[in-house]
C-alpha positions as CSV (number, residue, x, y, z in Angstrom):
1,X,56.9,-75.0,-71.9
2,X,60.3,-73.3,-72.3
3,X,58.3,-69.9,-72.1
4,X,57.1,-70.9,-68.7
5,X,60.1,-72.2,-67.4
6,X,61.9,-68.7,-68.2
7,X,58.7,-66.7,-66.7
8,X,59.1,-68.8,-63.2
9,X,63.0,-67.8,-63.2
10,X,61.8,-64.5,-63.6
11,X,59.5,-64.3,-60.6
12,X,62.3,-66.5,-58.4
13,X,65.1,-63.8,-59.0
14,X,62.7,-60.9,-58.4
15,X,61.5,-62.5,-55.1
16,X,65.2,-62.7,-54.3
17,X,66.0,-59.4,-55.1
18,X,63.2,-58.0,-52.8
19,X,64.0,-59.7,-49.6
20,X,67.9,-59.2,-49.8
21,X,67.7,-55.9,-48.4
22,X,65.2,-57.1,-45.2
23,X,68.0,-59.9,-44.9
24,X,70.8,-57.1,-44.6
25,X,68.9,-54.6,-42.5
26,X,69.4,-56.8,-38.9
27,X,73.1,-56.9,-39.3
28,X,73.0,-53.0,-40.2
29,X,71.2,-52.1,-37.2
30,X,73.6,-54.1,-35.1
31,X,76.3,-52.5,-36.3
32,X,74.7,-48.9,-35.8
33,X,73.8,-50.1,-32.2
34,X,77.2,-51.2,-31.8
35,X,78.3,-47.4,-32.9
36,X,76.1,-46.0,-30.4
37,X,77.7,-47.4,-27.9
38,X,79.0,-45.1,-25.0
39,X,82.2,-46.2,-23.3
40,X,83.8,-44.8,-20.2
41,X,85.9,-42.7,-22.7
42,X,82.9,-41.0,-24.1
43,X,82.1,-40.1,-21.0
44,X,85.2,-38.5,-19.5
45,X,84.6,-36.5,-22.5
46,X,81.6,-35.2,-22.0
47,X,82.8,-34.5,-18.4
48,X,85.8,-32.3,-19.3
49,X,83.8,-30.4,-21.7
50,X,81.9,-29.3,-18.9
51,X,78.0,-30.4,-19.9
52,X,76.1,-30.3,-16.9
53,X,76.0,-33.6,-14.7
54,X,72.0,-33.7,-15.4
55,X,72.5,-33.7,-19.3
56,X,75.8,-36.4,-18.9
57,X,73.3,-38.8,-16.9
58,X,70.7,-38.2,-19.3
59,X,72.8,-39.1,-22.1
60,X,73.3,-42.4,-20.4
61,X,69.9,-43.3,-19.8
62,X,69.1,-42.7,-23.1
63,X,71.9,-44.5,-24.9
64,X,73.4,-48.3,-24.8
65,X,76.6,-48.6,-22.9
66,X,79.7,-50.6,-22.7
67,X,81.1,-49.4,-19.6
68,X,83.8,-50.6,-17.6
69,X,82.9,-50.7,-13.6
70,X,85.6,-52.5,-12.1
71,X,86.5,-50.8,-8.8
72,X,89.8,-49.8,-9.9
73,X,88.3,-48.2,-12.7
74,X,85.6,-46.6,-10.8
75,X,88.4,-45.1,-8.4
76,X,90.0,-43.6,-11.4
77,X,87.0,-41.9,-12.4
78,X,86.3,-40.3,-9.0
79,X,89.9,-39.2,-9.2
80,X,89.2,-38.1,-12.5
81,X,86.6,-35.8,-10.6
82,X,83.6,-37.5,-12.3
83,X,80.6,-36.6,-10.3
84,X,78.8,-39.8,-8.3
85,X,75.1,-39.2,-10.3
86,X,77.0,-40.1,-13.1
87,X,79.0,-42.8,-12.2
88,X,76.0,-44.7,-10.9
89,X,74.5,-44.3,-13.9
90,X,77.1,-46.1,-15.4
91,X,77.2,-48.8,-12.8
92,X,73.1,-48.7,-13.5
93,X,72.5,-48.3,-9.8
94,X,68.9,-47.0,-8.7
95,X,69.4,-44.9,-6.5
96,X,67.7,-41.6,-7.4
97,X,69.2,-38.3,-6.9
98,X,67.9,-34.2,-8.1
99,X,70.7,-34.6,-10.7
100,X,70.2,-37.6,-11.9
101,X,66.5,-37.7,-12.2
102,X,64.4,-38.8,-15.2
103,X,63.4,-35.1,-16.1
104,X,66.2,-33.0,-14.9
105,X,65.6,-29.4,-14.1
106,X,67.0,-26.6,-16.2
107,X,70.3,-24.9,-14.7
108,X,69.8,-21.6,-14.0
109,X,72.7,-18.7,-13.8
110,X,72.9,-16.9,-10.6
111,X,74.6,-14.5,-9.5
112,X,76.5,-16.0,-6.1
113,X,78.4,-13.2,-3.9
114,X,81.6,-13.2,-2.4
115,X,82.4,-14.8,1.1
116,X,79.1,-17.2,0.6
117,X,79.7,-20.3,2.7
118,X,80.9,-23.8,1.9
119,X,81.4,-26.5,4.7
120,X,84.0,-29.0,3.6
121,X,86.0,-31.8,4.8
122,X,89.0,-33.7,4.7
123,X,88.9,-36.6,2.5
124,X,92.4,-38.1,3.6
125,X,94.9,-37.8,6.0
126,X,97.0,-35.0,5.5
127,X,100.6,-34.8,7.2
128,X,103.6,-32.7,6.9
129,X,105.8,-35.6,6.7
130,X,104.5,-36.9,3.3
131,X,103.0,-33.7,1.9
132,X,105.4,-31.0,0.0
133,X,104.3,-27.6,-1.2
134,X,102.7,-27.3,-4.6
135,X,100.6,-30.6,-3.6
136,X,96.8,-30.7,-3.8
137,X,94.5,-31.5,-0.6
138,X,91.3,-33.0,-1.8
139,X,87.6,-32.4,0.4
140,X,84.4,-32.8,-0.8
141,X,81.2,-30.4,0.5
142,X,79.5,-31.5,3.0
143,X,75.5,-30.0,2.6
144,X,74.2,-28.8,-0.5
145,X,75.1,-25.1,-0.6
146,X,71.8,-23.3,-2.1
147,X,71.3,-19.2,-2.9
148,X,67.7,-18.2,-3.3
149,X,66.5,-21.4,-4.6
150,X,69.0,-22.9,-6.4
151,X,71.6,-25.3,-5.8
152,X,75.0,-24.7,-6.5
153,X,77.1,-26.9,-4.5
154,X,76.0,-30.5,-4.3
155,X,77.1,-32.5,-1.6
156,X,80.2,-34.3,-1.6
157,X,81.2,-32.4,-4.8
158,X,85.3,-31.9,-4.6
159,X,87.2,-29.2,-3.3
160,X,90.6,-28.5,-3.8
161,X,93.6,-26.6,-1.2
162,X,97.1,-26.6,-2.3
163,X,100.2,-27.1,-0.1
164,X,101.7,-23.6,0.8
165,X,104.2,-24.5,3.7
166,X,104.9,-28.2,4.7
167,X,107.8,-28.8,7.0
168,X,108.8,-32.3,8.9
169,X,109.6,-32.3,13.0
170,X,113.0,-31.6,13.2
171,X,115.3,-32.5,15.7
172,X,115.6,-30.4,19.0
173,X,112.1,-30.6,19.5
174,X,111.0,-28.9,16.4
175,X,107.8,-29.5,15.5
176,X,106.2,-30.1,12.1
177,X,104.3,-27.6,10.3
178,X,101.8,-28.1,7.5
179,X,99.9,-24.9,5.9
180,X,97.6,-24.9,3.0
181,X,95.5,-22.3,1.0
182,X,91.6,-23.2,-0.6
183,X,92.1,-23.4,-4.3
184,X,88.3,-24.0,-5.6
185,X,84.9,-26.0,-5.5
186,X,83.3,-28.0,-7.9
187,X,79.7,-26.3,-9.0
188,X,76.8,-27.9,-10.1
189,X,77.4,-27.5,-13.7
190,X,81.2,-28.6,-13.2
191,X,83.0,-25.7,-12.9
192,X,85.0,-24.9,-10.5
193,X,84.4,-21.7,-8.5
194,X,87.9,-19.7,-6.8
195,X,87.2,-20.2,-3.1
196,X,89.3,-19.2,-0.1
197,X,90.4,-20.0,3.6
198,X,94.0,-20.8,5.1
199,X,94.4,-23.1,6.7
200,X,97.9,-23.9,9.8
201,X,98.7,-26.6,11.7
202,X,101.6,-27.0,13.7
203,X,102.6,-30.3,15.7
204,X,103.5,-30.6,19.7
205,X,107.0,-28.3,20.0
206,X,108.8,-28.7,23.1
207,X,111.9,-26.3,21.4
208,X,112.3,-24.6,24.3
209,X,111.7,-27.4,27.4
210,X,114.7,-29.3,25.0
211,X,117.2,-26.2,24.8
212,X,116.8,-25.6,28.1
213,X,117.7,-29.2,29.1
214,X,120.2,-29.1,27.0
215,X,121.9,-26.8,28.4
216,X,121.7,-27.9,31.8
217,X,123.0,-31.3,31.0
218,X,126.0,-29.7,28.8
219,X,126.8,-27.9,32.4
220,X,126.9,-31.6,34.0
221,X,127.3,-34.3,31.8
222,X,129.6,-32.4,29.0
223,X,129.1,-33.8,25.5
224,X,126.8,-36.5,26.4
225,X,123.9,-33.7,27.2
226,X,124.0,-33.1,22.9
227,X,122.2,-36.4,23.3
228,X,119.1,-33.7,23.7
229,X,119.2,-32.7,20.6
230,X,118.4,-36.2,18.9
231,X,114.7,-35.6,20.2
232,X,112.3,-34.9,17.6
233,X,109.1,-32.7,17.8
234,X,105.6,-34.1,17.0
235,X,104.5,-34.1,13.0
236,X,101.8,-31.8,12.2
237,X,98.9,-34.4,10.9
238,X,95.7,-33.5,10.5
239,X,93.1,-36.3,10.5
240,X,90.8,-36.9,7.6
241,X,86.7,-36.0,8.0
242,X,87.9,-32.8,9.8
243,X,85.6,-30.1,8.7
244,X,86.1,-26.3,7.8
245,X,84.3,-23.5,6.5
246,X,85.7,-22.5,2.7
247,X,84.2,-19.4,0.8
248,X,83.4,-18.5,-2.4
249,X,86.4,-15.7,-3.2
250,X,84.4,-13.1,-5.3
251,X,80.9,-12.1,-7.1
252,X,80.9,-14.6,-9.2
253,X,78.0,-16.3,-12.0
254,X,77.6,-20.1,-11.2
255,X,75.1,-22.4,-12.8
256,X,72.6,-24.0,-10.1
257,X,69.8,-26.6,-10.8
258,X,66.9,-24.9,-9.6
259,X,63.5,-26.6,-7.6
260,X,60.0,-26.4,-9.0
261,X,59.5,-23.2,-7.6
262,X,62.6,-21.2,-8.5
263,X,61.6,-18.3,-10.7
């Protein structure tokens, strides 16, 4: 009787033994899935490395996420220069572009020569009473730019001009002055290419009209005709959405996503 007794134990804590580990293995694969996890961090990452937007988007497809997509944060990211097929693959949106497609093309290097054309725009406002020299000018592309097949530029992919001469209307009818210089464009695989144009605005200057009233006034009125001089010319603004034509400044090598038929 005792012998059987013993024997059952046996067979109890061997049965035991056996299912602990199928008991553990849900908790361990929760806490892999949880170390999986992509989180807006991991992707900035990726971004700044420079991996391709179509291999960033894949990643996110194929992974879980924690992401945070509150509009401030989103606006960060797009500051951040975080291209839009992978932000809405973080916010899971469906909409379906070339880059973020479910089998993304290869990139393919090509060689892109100098003075090749790139439409851009104005994303903001940009005035010579606020700006100072040294400051960036954002724009994003306005078509897809494509050389023998394959895409370089997407649209609304950032561009860049820096602040070269910014000057406020000054009194006497001085008017404002606001000059800037293309710095570069964001490619396809996230680099960004040297490009070039100049760009000058100058406000409404009625310098001379207000000297020579001045003047005339001085010759009747005496001191009061300085009053003139209080008058301030128009600020050189230039409204956002304007468009230009920017070029790429040099032969240069530049990644492109290519179509179905690109060699």
């Amino acid at each position: 009787m005792r012998k059987a007794i013993s024997l059952t134990l046996v067979l109890i804590l061997t049965t035991l033994t056996a299912a602990s580990p199928l008991m553990q293995e849900p908790a361990q694969t929760q806490t892999q899935t949880r170390a999986t996890e992509l989180t807006n961090k991991d992707v900035l990452d990726m971004v700044k490395s420079g991996l391709a937007t179509e291999i960033v988007v894949a990643k996110i497809k194929a992974s879980p996420g924690k992401f945070d997509t509150s509009a401030a944060t989103l606006a960060e990211l797009k500051s951040a220069n975080v291209p839009d097929a992978v932000i809405m693959a973080m916010v899971g949106g469906a909409l379906e572009t070339p880059a973020a497609s479910a089998d993304p093309k290869p990139l393919v290097e090509i060689k892109v020569p100098d003075g090749t054309e790139i439409e851009v725009q104005l994303k903001n406002n940009a005035s010579g009473e606020e700006l100072k020299v040294g400051d960036i000018v954002d724009f994003t592309v306005v078509r897809p730019v494509v050389v023998n097949g394959v895409t370089i530029f997407d649209k609304d992919a950032s561009a860049r001009a820096r602040i070269t001469t910014a000057k406020r209307a000054g009194h006497w009818g001085h008017a404002g002055k606001l000059e800037w210089a293309m710095q570069d464009v964001q490619s396809v695989d996230g680099n960004r290419v040297p490009a070039r144009f100049t760009k000058r605005a100058v406000g409404d200057s009625k310098g001379n009209t207000v000297a020579v009233a001045a003047v005339a006034t001085t010759v009747l009125l005496g001191p009061f005709g300085l009053l003139w001089g209080l008058k301030k010319g128009k600020p050189a603004i230039i409204p956002a959405g304007n468009r230009y034509s920017a070029f790429v400044s040099g032969d240069s090598a530049i990644k492109g996503r290519g179509t179905a038929n690109t060699p």
